[in-house]
C-alpha positions, 0 to 999 in steps of 0.5 A: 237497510230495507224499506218496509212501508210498501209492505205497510201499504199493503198491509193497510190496504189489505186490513181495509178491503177485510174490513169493507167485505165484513161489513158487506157480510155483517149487513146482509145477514142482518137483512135476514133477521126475524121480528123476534131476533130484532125484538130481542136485541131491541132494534126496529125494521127502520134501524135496519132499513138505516144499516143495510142501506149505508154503503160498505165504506161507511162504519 
């Protein structure tokens, strides 16, 4: 018989730390984007402000 939820574990820990680093990477080129990609997707410097400032654990 053979015991996998340590490789559970670490599967769960290794999709959260993806998770973390793409947020991570998703908030600074957002930071990045012009008056213009902003006004096409119909977001504000506050929306932004508001994102980029979230910590990288928060959704």
């Amino acid at each position: 018989m053979t015991n996998h939820h340590g490789w559970d574990l670490v599967k769960q820990v290794s999709d959260t730390l993806h998770t973390w680093r793409d947020r991570v990477r998703r908030r600074r080129e957002l930071a990045q984007w012009t008056d213009r990609d902003l006004h096409d997707v119909g977001l504000s410097w506050s929306d932004i402000a508001l994102e980029v400032a979230k910590p990288f654990w928060r959704a």
